[in-house]
N, C-alpha and C positions, 0 to 999 in steps of 0.2 A: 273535487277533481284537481284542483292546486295542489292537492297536498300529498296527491300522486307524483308531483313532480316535483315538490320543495324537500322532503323528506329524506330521498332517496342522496341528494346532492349537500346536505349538512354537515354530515361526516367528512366528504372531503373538504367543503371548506371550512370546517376546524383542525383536516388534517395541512392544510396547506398553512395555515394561519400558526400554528405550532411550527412545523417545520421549516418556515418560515424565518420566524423568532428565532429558533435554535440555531440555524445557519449564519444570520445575523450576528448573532452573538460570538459563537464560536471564530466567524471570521475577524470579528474586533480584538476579540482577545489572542488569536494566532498573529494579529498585527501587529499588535504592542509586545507578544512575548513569542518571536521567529522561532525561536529552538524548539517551542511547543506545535507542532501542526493543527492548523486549523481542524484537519480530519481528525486528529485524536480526541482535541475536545469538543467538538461534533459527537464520537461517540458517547461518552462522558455523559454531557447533557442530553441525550437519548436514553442511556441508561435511566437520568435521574427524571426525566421526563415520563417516561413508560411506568414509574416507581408510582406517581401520582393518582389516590385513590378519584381525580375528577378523569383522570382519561380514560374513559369508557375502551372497552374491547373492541369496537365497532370502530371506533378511531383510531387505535393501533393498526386494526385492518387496512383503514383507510391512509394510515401513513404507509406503510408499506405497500402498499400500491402503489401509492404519489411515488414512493421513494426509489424503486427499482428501476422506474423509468428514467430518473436524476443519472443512476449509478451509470447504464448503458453509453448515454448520451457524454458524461463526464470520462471516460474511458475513452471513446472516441477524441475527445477534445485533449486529451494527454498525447494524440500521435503529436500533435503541432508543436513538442516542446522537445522533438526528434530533429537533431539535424544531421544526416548519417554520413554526409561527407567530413563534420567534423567528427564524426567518431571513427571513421575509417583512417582521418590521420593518425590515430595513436599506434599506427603499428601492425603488424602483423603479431608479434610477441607478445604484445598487450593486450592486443584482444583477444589470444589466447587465455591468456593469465585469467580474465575476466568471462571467457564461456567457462573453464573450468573453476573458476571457485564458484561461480552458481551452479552449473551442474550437482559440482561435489555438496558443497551448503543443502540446496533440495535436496539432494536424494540422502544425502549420511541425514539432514533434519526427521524426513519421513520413519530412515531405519531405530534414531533414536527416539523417535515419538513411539514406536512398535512398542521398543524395550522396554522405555517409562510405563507403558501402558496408556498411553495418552490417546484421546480418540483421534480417529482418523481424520476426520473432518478439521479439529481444531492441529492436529500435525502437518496434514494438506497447507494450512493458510500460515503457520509460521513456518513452514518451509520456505513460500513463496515471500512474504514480507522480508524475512531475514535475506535471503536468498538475491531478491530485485530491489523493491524501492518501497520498501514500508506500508502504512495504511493504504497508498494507492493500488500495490498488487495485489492487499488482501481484499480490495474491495473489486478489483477483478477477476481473480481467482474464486471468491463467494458464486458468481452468480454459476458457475458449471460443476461444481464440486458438491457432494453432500455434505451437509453439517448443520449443524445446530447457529442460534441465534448467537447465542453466549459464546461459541468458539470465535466469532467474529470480533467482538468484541474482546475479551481473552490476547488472542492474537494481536488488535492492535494496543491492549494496554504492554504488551509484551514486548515491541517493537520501538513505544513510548520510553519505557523504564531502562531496556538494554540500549539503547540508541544514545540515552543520556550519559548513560556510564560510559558510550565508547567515545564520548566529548573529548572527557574529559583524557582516558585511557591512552587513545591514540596518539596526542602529542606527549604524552608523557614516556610511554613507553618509545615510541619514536624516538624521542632525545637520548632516552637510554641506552637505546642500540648504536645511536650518533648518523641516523638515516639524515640525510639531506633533506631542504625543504620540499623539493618535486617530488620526491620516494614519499616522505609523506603524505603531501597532499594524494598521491598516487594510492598508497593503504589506506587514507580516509575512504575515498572514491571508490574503493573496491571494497569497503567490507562495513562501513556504516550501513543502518539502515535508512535514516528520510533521507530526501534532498535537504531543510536546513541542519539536521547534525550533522552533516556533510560538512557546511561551510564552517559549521561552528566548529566540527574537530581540524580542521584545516586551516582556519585563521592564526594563531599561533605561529605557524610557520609563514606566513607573510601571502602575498596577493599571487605569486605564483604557483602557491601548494593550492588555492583554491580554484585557480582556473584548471591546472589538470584535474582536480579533483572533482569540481565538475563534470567534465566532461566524460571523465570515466565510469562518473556514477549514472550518466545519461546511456552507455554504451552498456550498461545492466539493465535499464530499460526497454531497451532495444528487445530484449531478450523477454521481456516478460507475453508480447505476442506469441511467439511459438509453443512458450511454456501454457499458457491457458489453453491453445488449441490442442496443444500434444492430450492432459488434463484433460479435457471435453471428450477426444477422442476414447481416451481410456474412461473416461465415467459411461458412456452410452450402454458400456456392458456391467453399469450398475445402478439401473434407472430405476427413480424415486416414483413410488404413485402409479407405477405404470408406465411414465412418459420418459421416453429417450431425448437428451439435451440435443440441438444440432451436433454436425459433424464439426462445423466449425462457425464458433457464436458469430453472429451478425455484427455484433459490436468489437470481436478484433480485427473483424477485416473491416471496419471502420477508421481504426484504430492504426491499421498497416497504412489505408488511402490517406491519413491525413497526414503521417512521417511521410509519406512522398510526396506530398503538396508541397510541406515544409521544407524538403530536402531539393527543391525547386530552386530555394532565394527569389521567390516571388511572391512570396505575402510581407507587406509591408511592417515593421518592427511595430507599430502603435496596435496592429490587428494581433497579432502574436500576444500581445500585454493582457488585451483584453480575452482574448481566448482564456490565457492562464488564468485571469483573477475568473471567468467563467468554470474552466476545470476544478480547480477549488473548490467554489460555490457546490453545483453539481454534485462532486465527491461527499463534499461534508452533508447535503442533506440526504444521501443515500445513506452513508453511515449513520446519521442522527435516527435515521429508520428503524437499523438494523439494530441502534440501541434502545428504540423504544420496546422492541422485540423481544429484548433479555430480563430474566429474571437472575434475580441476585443472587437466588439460593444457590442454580444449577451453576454460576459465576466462583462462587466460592470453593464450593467442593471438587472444581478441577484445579486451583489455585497451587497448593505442591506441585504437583506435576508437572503442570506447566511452565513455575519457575524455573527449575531444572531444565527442563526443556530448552526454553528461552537460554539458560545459562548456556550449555553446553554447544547448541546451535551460534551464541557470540564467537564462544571462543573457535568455534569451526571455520565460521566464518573466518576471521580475523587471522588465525594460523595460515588456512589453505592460501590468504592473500598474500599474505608475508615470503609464502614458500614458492609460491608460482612468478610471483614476481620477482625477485631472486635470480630464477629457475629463467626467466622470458620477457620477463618486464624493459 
């Protein structure tokens, strides 16, 4: 009779004791090396995790079940990093500049994933990565979209490698054009993909390219709400298995209630700290999930393409920001 009930409960606790580990890890090493995100090498060691001939199938299952409820709950806990009275200082012109190169970024990404011949699923999630805020939108954008495990991953090794280059890009070509240092930090903010290659292309120009640049790259977040739900709504007339996603996921309008908690100035700075190093947490063992989930092979063989992909969607980005700001900035 015991072993009706110890059996059934083993897989998750080796799935939790894994995922666990990975999370752990992943968050030590995003500590010691900022530029790198935690989420990225969450997926990373999920890949290399899943790769493992001791982790039974049965455990895989049982990680991704642990793990989607992580990703829900972490998405919610990203409203609290929303503070929309400071993003509604930047302007009217700015925040212009910044609905349109995400718009344009999404939707030119999707049309050139068409061309490349790129799947949908894995076009959907660099759109949105490129587009908003890196591993965290494609790890919100996964849960209402169709796709594969590999595009998940894909997309954030994508976001990883061009994010890096625009480190280093952005102050360089910046100087070249002779942009001041708030025009800079202003084109880090609006066309980087994480939040830290944000700060890391922004520093260079000194402490106040990175406070606009913050702030601007928070007001691309902002935007990643309506874009999941708009996304949700369009997928229902492409539903997987049978089942229709909500109209609109539970976990944005989670995600909406906590940027208006936050936009209150009533949660105390030490609960904010803790939120974040929680959101984090959350994110990366959802991703460590979604990497135990991929296989190498189907990983490799979209790899051309996707580069491309990635490539062209930088430079989009990066152009539309230069030109809108300009144009409104």
């Amino acid at each position: 009779m015991s072993k009706t009930h110890v059996r059934p409960t083993k897989p998750y606790l080796t799935a939790l004791t894994i995922t666990g580990a990975g999370v752990a890890a992943a968050y030590l090493v995003g500590t010691a090396v900022p530029v790198v995100s935690a989420l990225t090498i969450a997926v990373v060691l999920g890949v290399l995790a899943g790769s493992l001939p001791s982790v039974s199938e049965e455990t895989r299952k049982a990680i991704s079940g642990v793990t989607k409820k992580l990703l829900r709950a972490g998405v919610v806990l990203l409203g609290l990093q929303l503070s929309l009275p400071s993003v509604l200082a930047l302007g009217p012109g700015t925040l212009l500049a910044v609905v349109l190169t995400v718009g344009i970024t999404f939707l030119g990404t999707i049309g050139l994933g068409r061309l490349l011949g790129v799947p949908r699923g894995l076009a959907m999630l660099v759109a949105t990565g490129f587009s908003i805020c890196g591993a965290s939108a494609i790890a919100a954008m996964e849960g209402v979209v169709k796709r594969e495990d590999s595009d998940v991953a894909t997309a954030v090794a994508l976001v990883t490698f061009y994010g890096g280059l625009a480190i280093a890009a952005v102050p360089l070509i910046g100087g070249w054009l002779r942009l001041d240092a708030v025009r800079i930090g202003e084109w880090a903010g609006l066309s980087v993909h994480e939040v830290a290659q944000v700060v890391a292309a922004a520093t260079p120009a000194g402490g106040a390219a990175i406070a606009v640049a913050i702030v601007i790259k928070l007001s691309r977040v902002v935007l990643l709400a309506p874009m999941v739900a708009a996304v949700g709504v369009a997928e229902r007339h492409r539903p997987a298995d049978g089942k229709r996603p909500p109209l609109v996921p539970l976990f944005v309008l989670g995600f909406l209630a906590m940027a208006a908690v936050r936009s209150t100035g009533i949660v105390p700075g030490v609960a904010l700290d803790v939120a974040k190093v929680a959101c984090t947490l959350l994110l990366a063992g959802a991703l460590f999930g979604l990497g135990c989930a991929v296989r190498i092979g189907t990983l490799v063989r979209t790899g051309g393409r996707a580069l491309v992909l990635g490539l062209l969607s930088t430079l989009l980005v990066g152009t539309t920001a230069l030109v809108t700001l300009a144009a409104l900035g």
